[in-house]
C-alpha positions in Angstrom: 95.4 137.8 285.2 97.5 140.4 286.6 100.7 138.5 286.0 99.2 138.3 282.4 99.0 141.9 282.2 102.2 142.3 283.4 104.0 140.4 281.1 102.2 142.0 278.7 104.1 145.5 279.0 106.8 143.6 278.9 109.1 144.3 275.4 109.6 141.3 273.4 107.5 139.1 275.6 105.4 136.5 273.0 101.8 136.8 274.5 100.3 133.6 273.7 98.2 133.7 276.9 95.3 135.9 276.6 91.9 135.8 274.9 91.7 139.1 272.7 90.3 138.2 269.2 92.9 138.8 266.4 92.7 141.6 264.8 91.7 141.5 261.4 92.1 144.4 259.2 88.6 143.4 257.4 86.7 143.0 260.2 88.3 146.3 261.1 87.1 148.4 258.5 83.8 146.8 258.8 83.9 148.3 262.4 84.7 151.4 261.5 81.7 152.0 258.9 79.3 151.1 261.3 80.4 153.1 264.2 80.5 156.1 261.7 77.2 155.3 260.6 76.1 155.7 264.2 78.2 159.2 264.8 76.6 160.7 261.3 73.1 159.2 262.2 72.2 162.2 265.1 69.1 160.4 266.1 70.7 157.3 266.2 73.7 158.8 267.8 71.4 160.7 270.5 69.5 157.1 271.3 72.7 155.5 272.0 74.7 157.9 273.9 72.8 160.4 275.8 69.7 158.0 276.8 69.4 155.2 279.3 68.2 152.1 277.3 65.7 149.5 278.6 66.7 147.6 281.6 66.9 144.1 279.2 68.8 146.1 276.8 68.2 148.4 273.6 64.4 147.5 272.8 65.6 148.1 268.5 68.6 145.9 269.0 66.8 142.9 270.7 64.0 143.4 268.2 66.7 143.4 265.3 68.5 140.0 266.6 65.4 138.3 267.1 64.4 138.9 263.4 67.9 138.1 262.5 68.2 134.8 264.4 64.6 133.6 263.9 66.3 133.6 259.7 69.7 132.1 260.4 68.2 129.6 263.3 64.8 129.1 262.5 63.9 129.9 266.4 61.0 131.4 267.4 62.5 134.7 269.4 60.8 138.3 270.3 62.7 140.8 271.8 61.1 139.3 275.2 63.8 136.3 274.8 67.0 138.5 274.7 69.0 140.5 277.8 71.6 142.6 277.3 74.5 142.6 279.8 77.8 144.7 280.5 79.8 142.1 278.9 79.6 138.1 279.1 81.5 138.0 282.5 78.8 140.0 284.0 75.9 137.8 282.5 77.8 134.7 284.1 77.8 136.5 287.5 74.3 137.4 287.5 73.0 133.9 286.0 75.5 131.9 288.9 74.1 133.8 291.6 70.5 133.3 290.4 70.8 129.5 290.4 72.7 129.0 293.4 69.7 130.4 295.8 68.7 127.9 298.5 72.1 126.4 298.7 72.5 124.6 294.8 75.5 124.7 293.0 76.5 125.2 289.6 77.5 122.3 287.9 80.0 121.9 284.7 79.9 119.3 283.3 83.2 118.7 281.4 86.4 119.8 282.6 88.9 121.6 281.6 86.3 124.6 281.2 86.6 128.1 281.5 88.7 130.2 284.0 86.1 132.7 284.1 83.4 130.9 285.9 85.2 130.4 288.8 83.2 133.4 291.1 81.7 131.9 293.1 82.5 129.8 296.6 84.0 126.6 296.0 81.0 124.7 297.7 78.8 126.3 294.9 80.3 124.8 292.2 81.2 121.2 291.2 83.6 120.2 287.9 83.3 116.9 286.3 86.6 116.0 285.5 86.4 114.5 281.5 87.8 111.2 280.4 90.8 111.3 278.4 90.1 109.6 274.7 94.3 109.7 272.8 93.8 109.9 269.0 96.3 108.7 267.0 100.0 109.4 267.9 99.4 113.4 268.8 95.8 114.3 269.6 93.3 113.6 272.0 89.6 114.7 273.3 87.8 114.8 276.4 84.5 113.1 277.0 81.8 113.6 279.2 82.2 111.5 282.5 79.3 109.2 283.4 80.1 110.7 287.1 78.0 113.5 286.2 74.9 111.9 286.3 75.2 110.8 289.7 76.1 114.2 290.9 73.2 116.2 290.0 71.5 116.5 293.6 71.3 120.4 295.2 72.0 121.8 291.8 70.8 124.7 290.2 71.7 124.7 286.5 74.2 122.9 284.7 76.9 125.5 282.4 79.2 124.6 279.5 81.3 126.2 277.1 80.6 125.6 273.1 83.3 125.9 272.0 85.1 124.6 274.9 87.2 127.6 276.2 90.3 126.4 276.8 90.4 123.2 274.7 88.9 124.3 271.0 86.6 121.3 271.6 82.6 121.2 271.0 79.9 119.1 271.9 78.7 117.1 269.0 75.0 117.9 267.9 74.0 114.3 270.0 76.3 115.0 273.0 74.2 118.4 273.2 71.0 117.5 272.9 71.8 114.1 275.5 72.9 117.2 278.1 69.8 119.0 277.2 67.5 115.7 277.3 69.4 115.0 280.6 69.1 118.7 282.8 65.4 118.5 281.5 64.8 115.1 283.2 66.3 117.0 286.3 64.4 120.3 285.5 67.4 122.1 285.5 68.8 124.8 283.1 71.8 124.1 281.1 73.9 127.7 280.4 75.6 127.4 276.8 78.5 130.0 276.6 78.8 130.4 273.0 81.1 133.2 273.2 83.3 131.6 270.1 80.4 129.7 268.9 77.0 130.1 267.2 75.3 131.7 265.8 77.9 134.5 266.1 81.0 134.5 266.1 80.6 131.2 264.7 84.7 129.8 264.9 83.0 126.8 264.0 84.9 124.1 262.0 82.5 121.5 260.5 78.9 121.2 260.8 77.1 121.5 264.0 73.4 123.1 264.8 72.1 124.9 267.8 69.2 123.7 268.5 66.2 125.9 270.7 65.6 124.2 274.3 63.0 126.0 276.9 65.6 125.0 279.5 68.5 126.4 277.4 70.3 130.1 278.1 72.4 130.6 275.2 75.2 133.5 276.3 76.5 135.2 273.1 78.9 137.8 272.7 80.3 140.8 270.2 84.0 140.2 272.1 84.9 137.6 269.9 83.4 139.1 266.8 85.9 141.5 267.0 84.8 144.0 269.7 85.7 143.7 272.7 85.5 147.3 274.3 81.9 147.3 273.9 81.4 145.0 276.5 78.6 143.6 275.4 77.0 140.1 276.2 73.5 138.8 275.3 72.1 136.0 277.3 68.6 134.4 275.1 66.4 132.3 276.7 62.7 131.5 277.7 60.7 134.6 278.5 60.1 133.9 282.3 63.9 133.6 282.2 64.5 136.8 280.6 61.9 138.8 282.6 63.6 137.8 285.9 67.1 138.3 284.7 66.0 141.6 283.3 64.9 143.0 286.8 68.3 141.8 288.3 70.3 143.6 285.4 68.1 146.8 286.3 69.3 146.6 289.9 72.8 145.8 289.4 74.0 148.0 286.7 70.4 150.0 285.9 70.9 149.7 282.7 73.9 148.3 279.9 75.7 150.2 277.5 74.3 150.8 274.2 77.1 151.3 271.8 77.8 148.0 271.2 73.7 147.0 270.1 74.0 150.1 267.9 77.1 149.0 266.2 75.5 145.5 265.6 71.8 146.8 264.5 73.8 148.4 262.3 76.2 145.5 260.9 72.6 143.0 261.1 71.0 145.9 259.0 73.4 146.2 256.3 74.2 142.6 255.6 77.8 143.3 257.4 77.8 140.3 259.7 76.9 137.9 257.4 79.8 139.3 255.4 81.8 139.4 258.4 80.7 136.1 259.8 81.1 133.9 256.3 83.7 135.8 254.6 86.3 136.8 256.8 86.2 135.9 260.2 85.6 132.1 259.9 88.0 131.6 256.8 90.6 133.6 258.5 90.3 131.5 261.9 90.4 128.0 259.1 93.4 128.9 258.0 95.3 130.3 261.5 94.0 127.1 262.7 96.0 124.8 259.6 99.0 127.2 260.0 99.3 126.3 263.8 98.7 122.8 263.4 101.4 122.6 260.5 103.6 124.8 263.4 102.9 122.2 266.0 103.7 119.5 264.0 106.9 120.7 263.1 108.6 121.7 266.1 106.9 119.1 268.4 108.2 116.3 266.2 110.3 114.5 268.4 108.3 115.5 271.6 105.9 113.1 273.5 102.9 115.8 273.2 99.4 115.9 272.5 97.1 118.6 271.5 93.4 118.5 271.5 91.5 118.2 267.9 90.2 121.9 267.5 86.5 122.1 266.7 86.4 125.4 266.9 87.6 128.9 268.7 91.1 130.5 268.2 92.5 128.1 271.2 95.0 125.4 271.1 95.4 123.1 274.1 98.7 121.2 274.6 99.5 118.0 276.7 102.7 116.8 278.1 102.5 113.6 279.4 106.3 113.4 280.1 106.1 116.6 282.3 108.4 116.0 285.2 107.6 120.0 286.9 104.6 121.3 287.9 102.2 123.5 285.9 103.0 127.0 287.7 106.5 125.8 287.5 106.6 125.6 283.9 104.6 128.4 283.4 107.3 130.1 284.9 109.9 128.6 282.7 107.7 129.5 279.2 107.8 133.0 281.3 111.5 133.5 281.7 112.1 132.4 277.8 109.8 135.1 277.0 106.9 133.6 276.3 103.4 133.5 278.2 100.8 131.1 277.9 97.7 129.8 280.4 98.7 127.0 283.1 95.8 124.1 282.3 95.2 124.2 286.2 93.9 127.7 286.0 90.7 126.0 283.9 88.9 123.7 286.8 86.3 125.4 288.1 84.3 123.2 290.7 86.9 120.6 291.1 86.9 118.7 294.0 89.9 116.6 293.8 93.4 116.7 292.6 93.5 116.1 288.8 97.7 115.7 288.2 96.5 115.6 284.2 95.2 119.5 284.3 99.3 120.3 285.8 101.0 118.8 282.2 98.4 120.6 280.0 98.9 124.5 279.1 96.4 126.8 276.4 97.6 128.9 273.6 95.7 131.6 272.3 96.6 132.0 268.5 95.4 135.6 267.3 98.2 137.4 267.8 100.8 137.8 264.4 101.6 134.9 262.6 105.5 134.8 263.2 104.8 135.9 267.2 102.8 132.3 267.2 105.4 130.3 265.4 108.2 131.8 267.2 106.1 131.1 270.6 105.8 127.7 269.6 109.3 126.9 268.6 110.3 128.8 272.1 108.1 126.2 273.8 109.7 123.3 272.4 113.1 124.2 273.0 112.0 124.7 277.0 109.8 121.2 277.1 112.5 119.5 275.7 114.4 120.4 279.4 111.7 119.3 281.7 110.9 115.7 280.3 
């Protein structure tokens, strides 16, 4: 990440490796009236800036989202279901180190997965490396292993990303409730980061559900609505759950912020986020995803490369089967052509073994401007087409 950030003060360096939402001059404005509403709004202002809020999080906030996703999701929620946290990062901290007491582990259960759940000792987590399924002549997909099922003994909960963070891939509605059928047989939690998913931001491409589970913790997010220095994450789940998780959040950081509940009550109140969900955000990700595709297609043409079908998220993930160099290696290569992106070793957390496949795959992130992704892409090409 620092080498990230480095590069990323560097001029005329094509950042294709981080995982900032695009900025969408809709969405924008959007943000703008509701933080203005809570400036012009003194009570409003006073609740959110000069008070401490509730150790689970602004009490009119969780109150608000319940009502809102109880509409959209037909679930059951009070206020009692819903924590606030400092961010997602910090919600995945907390939740790891709660089910990892008494020497269990945290298991994922399809890698490649996110970078940022490796935090905690190697011998508390496991990855399930998936099985490689090649579509047609350029994509693929990753399945879930049947490994996993023989390797759920000591563990604590079970944590997967929908959408798949780095890969664009989701778990059908079937493979999701099988998961869910399957931690329950084991009476173990399964953790759904939803960060690019539903209900909100909902970069979802085709129809899937979310369906309520007692032994589900659904981790959302305003980050990839658009809002990312508000660090704010929300972690729903049962009551008992919540309760406990609440108490923790009230020792670790006493209390989170509040701006970014305020800004959302305030969106949720207004109709904004349906607006911002339906109308902008999702259509704008549809067609960045088509433009990157069409991209890909052109200028990987006569390469032997695959990229995995995109469900959903603003993330592309690219495999080259002919790689001769290994991943850091042509990281570094992208790197001195001017053009970052995320090694695909970087994205196995709990894996036990060496997995050769993870050091020929590589993730773009595709929110920055459209002719920094094109000529990122082309620059790719012309280096891959040296190292196979």
């Amino acid at each position: 990440m620092q080498d990230m950030s480095a590069a990323l003060r560097t001029p005329g360096m094509l950042m294709l490796g981080g995982g900032s939402p695009a900025i969408i001059d809709a969405a924008v404005d959007i943000f703008q009236h509701a933080l203005q509403k809570v400036v012009e709004d003194k009570q409003l202002f006073i609740n959110t800036v000069c008070q401490y809020s509730d150790s689970a999080g602004d009490v009119q906030f969780r109150e608000t989202l319940a009502d809102y996703l109880n509409q959209k999701q037909g679930w059951n929620l009070t206020r009692d279901n819903i924590l606030i946290t400092s961010g997602s990062q910090s919600a995945f901290k907390m939740l790891f180190e709660y089910f990892t007491k008494g020497r269990r582990k945290i298991v994922f259960p399809l890698l490649p997965d996110y970078i940022g759940y490796g935090i905690l000792p190697d011998e508390d987590m496991l990855g399930i490396p998936g099985e490689l399924e090649l579509i047609g002549q350029d994509s693929f997909r990753y399945n879930i292993s049947a490994r996993l099922e023989v390797n759920l003994d000591d563990v604590g909960a079970l944590c997967i990303s929908r959408p798949c963070n780095p890969t664009g891939g989701m778990l059908s509605d079937l493979e999701l409730i099988r998961l869910l059928e399957l931690a329950e047989q084991r009476g173990l939690n399964l953790i759904l980061d939803n960060a690019y998913g539903q209900p909100l931001p909902n970069i979802v491409f085709g129809k899937h559900s979310l369906p309520w589970a007692d032994n589900a913790i659904y981790c959302l997010s305003l980050s990839k609505l658009g809002l990312p220095g508000v660090r704010t994450g929300i972690v729903i789940g049962n009551t008992r759950l919540i309760t406990t998780l609440a108490e923790l959040n009230a020792r670790q950081a006493l209390a989170p912020g509040s701006l970014g509940p305020a800004m959302a009550s305030v969106l949720i109140q207004n109709g904004d986020l349906d607006k911002l969900l339906d109308e902008i955000i999702k259509p704008w990700h549809i067609s960045r995803k088509d433009q990157v595709i069409e991209f890909m297609q052109r200028h990987f043409a006569e390469q032997t490369i695959r990229y995995h079908e995109v469900d959903g998220g603003f993330f592309n993930w690219i495999y080259c089967e002919n790689t001769k160099i290994s991943g850091h290696e042509l990281y570094e290569k992208f790197k001195t052509n001017r053009v970052v992106v995320v090694p695909g070793y970087a994205f196995a957390p709990g894996l036990k073994h060496d997995w050769p496949h993870l050091q020929q795959c590589f993730r773009l992130s595709t929110g920055q401007p459209l002719d920094i992704v094109e000529r990122g892409i082309a620059t790719i090409s012309r280096v891959l087409q040296t190292v196979v």
